[in-house]
GUKEPA-467280 format. One record per atom (N, C-alpha, C, CB): atom name; residue in one letter; z negated, y, x; residue number from 1. Coordinates in pm, whole numbers, padded with zeros to 5 digits. Each point is the difference from the previous one (the first is absolute). Glycine has a CB too. Example, Ala and Ser with C-alpha at 12.3 -4.5 7.8 and 13.67 -1.06 7.14 Angstrom:
REM GUKEPA-467280
<N a <-00780 -00569 01319> 1>;
<CA a <00000 00119 -00089> 1>;
<C a <00000 00120 00090> 1>;
<CB a <-00125 -00117 -00189> 1>;
<N s <00197 00222 00154> 2>;
<CA s <-00006 00119 00082> 2>;
<C s <-00073 00109 -00077> 2>;
<CB s <00215 -00063 00118> 2>;
END
This chain:
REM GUKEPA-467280
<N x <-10128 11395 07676> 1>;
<CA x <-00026 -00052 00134> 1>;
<C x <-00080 -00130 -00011> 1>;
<CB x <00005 00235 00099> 1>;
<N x <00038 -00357 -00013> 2>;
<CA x <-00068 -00135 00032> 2>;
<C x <-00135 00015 00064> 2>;
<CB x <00223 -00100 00033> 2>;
<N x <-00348 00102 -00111> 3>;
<CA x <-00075 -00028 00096> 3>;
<C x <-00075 -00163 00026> 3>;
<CB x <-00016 00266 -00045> 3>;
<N x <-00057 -00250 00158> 4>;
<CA x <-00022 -00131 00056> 4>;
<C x <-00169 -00076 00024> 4>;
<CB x <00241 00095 00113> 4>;
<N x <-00255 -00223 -00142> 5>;
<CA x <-00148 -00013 -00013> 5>;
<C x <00016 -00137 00148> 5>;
<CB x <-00087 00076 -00354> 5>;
<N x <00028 -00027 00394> 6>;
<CA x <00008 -00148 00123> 6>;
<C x <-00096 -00065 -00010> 6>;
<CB x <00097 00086 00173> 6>;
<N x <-00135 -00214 -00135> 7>;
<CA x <-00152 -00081 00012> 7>;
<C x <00033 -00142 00084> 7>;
<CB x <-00106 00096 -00264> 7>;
<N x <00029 -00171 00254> 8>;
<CA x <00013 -00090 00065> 8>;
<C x <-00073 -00048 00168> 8>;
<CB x <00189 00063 -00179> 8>;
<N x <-00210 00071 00200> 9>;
<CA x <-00065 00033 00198> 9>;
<C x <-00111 -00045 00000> 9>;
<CB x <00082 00215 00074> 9>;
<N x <-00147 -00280 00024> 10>;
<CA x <-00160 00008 00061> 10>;
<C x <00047 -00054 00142> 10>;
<CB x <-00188 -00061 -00233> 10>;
<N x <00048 -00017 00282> 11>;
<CA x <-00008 -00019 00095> 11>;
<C x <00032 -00144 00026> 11>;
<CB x <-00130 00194 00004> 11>;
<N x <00195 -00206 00051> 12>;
<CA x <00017 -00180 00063> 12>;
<C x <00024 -00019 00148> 12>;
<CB x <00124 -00068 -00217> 12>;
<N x <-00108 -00065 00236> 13>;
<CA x <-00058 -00012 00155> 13>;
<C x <00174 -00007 00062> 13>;
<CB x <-00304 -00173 -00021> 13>;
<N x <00351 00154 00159> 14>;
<CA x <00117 00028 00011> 14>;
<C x <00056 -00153 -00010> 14>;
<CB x <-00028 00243 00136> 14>;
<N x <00145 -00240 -00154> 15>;
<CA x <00075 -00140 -00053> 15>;
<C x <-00007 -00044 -00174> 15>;
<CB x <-00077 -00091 00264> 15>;
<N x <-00016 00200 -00282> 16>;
<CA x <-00007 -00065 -00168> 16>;
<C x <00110 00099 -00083> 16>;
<CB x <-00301 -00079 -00006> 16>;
<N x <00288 00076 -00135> 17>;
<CA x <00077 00062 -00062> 17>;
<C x <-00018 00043 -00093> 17>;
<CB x <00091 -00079 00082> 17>;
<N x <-00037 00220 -00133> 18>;
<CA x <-00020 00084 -00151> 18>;
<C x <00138 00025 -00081> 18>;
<CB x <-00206 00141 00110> 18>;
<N x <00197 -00120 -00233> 19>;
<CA x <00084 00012 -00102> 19>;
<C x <-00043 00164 -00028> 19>;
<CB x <00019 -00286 -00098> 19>;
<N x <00083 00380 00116> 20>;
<CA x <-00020 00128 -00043> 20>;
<C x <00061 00021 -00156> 20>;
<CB x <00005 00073 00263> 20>;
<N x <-00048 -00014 -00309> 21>;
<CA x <00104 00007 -00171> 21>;
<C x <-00007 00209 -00003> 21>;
<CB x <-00137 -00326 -00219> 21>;
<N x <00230 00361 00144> 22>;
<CA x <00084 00093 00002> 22>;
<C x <00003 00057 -00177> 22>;
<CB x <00139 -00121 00247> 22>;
<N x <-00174 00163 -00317> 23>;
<CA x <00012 00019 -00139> 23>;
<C x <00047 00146 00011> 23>;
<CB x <-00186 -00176 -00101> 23>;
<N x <00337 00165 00046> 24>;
<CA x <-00001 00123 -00027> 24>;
<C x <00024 00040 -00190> 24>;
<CB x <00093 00014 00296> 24>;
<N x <-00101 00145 -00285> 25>;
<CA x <-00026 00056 -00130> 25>;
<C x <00123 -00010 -00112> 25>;
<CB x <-00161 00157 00138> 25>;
<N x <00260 -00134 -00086> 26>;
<CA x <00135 -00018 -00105> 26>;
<C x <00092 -00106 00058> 26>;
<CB x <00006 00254 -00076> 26>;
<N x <00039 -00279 -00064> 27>;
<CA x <00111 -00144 00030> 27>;
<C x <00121 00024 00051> 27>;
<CB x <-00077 -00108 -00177> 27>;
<N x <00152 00224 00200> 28>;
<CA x <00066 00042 00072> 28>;
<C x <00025 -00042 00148> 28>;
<CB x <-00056 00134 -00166> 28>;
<N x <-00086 -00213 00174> 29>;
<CA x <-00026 -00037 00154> 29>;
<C x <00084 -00095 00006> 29>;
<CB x <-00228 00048 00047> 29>;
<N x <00245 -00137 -00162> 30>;
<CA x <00114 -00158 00008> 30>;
<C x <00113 00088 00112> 30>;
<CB x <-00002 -00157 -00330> 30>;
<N x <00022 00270 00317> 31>;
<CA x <00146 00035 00027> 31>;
<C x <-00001 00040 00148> 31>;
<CB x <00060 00084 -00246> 31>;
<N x <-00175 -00082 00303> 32>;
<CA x <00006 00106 00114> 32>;
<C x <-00048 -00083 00133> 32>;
<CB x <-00061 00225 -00166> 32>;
<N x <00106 -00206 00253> 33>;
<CA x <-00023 -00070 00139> 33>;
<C x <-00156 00056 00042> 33>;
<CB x <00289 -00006 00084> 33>;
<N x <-00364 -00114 -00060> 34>;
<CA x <-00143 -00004 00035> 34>;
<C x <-00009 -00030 00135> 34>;
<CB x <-00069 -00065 -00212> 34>;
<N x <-00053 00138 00282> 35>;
<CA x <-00077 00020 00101> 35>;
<C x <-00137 -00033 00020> 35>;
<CB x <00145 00134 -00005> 35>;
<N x <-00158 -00202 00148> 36>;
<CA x <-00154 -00015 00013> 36>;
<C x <00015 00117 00130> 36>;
<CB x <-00091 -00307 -00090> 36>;
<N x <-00014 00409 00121> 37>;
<CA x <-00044 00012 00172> 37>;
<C x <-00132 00007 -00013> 37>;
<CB x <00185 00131 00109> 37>;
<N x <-00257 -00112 00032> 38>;
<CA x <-00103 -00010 00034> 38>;
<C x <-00021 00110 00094> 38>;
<CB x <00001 -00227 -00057> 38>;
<N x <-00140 00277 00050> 39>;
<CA x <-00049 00123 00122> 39>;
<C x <-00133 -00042 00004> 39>;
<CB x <00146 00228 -00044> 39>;
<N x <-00146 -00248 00220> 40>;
<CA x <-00109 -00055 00095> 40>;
<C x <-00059 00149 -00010> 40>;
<CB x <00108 -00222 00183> 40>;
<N x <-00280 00178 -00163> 41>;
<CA x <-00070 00146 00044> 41>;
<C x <00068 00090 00138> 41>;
<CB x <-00238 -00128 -00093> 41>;
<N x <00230 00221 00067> 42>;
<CA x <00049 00088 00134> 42>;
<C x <00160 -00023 -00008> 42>;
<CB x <-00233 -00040 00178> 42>;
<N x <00293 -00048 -00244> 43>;
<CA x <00140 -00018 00021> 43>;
<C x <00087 00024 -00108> 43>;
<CB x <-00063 -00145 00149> 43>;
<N x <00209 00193 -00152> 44>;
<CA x <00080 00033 -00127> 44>;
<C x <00030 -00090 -00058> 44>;
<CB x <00077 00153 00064> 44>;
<N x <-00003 -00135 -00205> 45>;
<CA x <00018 -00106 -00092> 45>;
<C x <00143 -00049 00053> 45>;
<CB x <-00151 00096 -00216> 45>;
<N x <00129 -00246 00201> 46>;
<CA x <00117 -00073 00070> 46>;
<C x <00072 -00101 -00148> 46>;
<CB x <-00149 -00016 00306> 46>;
<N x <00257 00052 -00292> 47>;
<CA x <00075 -00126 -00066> 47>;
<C x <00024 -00162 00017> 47>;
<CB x <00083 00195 -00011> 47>;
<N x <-00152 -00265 -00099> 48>;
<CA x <-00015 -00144 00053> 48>;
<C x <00081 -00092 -00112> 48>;
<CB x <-00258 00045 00127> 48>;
<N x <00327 -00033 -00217> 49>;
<CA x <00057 -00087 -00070> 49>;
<C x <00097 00127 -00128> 49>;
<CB x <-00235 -00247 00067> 49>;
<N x <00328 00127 -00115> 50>;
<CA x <00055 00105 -00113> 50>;
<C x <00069 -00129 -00103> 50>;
<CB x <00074 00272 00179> 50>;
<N x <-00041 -00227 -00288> 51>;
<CA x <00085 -00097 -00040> 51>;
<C x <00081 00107 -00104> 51>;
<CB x <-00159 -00253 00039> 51>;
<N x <00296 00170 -00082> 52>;
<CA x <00082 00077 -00085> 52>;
<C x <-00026 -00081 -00157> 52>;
<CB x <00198 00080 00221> 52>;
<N x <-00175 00038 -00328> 53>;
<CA x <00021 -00041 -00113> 53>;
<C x <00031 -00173 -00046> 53>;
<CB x <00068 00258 00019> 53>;
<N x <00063 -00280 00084> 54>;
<CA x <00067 -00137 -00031> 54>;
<C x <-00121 -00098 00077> 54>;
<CB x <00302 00082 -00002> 54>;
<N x <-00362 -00001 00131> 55>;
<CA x <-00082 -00111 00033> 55>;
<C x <00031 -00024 00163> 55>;
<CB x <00007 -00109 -00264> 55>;
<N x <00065 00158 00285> 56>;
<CA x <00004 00023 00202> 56>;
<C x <-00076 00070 00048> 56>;
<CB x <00195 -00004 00028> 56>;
<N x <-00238 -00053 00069> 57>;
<CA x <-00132 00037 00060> 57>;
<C x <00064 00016 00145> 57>;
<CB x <-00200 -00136 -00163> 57>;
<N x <00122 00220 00260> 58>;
<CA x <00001 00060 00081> 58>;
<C x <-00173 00019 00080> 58>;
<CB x <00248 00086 -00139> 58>;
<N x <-00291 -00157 00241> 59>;
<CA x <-00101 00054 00077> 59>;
<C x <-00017 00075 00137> 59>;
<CB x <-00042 -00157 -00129> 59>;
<N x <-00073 00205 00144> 60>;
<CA x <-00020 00064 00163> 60>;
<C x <00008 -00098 00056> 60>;
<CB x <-00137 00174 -00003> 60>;
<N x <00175 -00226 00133> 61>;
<CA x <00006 -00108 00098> 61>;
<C x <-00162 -00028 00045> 61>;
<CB x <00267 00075 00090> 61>;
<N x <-00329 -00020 -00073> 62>;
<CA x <-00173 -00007 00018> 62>;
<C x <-00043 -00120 -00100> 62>;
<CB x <-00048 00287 00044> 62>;
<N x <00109 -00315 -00176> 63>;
<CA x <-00075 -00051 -00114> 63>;
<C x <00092 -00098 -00016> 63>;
<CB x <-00123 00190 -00109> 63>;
<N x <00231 -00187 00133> 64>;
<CA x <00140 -00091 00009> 64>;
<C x <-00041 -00153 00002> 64>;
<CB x <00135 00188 00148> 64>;
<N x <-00141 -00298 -00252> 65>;
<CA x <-00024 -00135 -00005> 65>;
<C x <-00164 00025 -00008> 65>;
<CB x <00232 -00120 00142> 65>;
<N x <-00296 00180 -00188> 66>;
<CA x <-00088 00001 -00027> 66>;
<C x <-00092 00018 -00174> 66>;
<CB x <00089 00047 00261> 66>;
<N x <-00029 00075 -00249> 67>;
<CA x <00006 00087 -00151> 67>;
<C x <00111 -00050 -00101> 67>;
<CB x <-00072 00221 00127> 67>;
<N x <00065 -00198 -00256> 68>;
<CA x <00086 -00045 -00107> 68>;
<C x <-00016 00113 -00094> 68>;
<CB x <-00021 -00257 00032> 68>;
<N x <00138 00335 00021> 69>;
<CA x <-00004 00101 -00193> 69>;
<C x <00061 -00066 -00144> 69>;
<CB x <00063 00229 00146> 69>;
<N x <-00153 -00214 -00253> 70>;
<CA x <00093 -00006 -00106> 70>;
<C x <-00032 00055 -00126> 70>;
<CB x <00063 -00176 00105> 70>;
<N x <00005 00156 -00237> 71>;
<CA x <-00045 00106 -00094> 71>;
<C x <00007 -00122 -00142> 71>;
<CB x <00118 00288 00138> 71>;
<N x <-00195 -00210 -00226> 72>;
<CA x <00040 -00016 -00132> 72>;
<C x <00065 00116 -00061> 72>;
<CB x <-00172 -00153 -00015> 72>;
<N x <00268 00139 -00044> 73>;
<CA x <00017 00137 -00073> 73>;
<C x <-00063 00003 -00106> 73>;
<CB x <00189 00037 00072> 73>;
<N x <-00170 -00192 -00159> 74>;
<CA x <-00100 -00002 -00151> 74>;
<C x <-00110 00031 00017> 74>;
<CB x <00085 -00156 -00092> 74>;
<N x <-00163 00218 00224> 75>;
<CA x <-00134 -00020 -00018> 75>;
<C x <-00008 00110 00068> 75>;
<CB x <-00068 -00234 -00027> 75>;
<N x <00164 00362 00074> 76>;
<CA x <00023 00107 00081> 76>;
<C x <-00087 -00021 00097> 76>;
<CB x <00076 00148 -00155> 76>;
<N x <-00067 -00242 00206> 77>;
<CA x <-00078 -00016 00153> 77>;
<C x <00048 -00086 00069> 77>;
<CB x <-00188 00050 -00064> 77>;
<N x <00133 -00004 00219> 78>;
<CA x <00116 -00022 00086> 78>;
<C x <-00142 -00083 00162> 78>;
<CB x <00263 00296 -00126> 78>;
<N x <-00229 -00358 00175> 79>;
<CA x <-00098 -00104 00073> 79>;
<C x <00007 00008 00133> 79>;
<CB x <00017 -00149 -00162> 79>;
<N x <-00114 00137 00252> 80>;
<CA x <00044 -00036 00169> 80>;
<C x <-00098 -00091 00010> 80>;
<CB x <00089 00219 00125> 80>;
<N x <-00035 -00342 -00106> 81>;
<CA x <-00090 -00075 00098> 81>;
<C x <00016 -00055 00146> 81>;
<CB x <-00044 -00044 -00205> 81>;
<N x <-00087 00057 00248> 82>;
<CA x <-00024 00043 00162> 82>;
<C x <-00047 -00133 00012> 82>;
<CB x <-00069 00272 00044> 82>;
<N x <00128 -00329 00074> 83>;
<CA x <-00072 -00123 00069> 83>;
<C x <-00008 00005 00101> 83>;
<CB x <00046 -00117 -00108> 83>;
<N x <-00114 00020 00183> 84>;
<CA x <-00002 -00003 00183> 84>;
<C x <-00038 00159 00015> 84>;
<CB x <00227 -00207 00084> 84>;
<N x <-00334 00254 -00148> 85>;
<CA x <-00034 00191 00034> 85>;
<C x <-00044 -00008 00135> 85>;
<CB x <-00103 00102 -00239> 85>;
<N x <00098 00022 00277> 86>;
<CA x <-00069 00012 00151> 86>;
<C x <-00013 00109 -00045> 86>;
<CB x <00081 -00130 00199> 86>;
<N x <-00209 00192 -00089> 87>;
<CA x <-00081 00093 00026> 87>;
<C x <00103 00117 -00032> 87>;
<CB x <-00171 -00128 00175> 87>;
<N x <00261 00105 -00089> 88>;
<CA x <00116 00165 00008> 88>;
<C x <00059 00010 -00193> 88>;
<CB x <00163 -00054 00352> 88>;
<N x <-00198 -00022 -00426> 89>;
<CA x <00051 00031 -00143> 89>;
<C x <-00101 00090 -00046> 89>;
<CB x <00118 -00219 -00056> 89>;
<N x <-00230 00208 00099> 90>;
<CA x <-00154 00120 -00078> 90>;
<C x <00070 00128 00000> 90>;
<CB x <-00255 -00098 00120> 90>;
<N x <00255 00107 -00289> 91>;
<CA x <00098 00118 -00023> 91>;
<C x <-00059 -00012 -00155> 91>;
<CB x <00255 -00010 00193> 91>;
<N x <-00238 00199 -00199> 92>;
<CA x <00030 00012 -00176> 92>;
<C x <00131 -00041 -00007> 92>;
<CB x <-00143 00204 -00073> 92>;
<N x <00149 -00264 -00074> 93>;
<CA x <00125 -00046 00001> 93>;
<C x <00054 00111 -00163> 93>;
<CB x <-00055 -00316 00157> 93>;
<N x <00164 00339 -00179> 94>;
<CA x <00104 00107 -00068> 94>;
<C x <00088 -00080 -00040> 94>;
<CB x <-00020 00195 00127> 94>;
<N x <00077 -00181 -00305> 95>;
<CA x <00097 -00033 -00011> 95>;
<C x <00081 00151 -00049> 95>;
<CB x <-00088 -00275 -00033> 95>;
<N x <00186 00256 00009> 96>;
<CA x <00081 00091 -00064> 96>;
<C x <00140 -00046 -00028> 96>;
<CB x <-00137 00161 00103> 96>;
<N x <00228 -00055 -00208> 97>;
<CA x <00130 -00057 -00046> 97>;
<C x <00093 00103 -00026> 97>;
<CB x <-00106 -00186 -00095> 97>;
<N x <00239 00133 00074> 98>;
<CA x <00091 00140 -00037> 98>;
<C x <00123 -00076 00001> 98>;
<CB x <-00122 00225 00117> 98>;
<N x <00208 -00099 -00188> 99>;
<CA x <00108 -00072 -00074> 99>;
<C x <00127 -00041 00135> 99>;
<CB x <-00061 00162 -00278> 99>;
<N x <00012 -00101 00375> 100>;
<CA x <00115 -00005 00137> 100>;
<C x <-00149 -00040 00102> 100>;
<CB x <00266 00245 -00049> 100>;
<N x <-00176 -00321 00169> 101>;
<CA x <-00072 -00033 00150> 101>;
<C x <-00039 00154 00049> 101>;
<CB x <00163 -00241 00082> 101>;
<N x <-00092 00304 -00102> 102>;
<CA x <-00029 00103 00085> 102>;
<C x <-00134 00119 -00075> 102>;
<CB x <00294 -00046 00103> 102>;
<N x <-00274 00018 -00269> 103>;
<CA x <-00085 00027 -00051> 103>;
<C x <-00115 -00076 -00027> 103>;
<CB x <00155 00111 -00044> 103>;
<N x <-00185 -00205 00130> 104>;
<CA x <-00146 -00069 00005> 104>;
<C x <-00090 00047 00126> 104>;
<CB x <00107 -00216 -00115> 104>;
<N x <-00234 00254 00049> 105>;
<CA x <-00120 00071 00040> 105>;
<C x <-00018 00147 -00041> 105>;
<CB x <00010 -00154 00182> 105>;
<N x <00084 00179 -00268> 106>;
<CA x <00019 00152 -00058> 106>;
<C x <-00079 00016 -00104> 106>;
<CB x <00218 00022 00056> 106>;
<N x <-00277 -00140 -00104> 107>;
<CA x <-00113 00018 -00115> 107>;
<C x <-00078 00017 -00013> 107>;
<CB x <00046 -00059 -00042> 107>;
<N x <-00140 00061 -00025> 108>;
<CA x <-00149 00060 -00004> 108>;
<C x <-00067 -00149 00016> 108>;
<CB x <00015 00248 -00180> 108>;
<N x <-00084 -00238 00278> 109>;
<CA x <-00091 -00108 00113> 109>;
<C x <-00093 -00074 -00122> 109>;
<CB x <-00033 00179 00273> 109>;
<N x <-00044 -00252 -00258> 110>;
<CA x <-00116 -00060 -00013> 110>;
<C x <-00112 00047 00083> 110>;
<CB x <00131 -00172 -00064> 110>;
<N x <-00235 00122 00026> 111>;
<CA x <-00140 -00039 00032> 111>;
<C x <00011 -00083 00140> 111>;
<CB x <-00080 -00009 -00268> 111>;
<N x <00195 -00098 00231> 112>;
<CA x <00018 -00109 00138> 112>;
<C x <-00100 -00126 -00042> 112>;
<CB x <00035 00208 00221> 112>;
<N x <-00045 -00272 -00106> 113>;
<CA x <-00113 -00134 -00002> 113>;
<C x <-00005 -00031 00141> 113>;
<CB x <00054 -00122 -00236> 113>;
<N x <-00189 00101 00273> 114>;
<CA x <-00045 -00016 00138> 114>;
<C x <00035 -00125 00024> 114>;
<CB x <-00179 00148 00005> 114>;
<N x <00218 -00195 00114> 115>;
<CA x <00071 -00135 00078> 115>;
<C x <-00113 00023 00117> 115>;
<CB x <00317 -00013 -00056> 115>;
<N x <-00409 -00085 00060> 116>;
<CA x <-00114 -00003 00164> 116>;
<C x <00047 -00164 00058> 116>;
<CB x <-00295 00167 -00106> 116>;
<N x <00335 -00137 00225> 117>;
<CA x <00007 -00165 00034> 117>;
<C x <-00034 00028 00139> 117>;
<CB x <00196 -00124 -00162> 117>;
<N x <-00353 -00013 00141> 118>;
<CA x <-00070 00078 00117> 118>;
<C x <-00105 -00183 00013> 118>;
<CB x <-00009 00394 -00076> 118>;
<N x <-00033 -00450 00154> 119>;
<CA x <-00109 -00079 00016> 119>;
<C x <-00126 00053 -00022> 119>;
<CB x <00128 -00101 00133> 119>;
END
């Protein structure tokens, strides 16, 4: 099983921007379609970006022209960067992966990394 190390989160003011990074444990990951989501306090975990093996990406419309997923495989890690943030992004943020779309978020979670965007 892939597991996942996230980092990259703190606090920034809204309009600015963070680089999330994604390390996962086996190289197997080159092969498998990657995931970012996020879960607000009090709220469920939501899907916000994905990309495929070859590199097609797919986002939530909320983050749409904003956010940028992407990956290394040589470096089994996989990236989101957030610009123009607003307040409504303050979220743990989650990556996860799997060998099918439908099998992404079926993995064993992370720790996460805190996203605060706040004045």
């Amino acid at each position: 099983q892939v597991q996942f190390v996230e980092s990259g989160g703190g606090l920034v003011q809204p309009g600015g921007s963070l680089r999330l990074s994604c390390a996962a444990s086996r190289s197997i990951f080159k092969l498998y379609h990657m995931a970012w989501y996020r879960q607000a306090a009090g709220k469920q975990r939501e899907y916000v970006a994905r990309i495929s093996s070859s590199g097609s990406t797919d986002y939530a419309d909320s983050v749409k022209g904003r956010f940028t997923i992407s990956r290394d495989n040589a470096k089994n890690t996989g990236y989101l960067q957030m610009n123009m943030l607003k307040p409504e992004d303050t979220a743990v943020y989650y990556c996860n992966a799997g060998p099918t779309i439908a099998a992404l978020g079926s993995g064993a979670w992370g720790q996460g990394t805190q996203v605060t965007v706040s004045s």
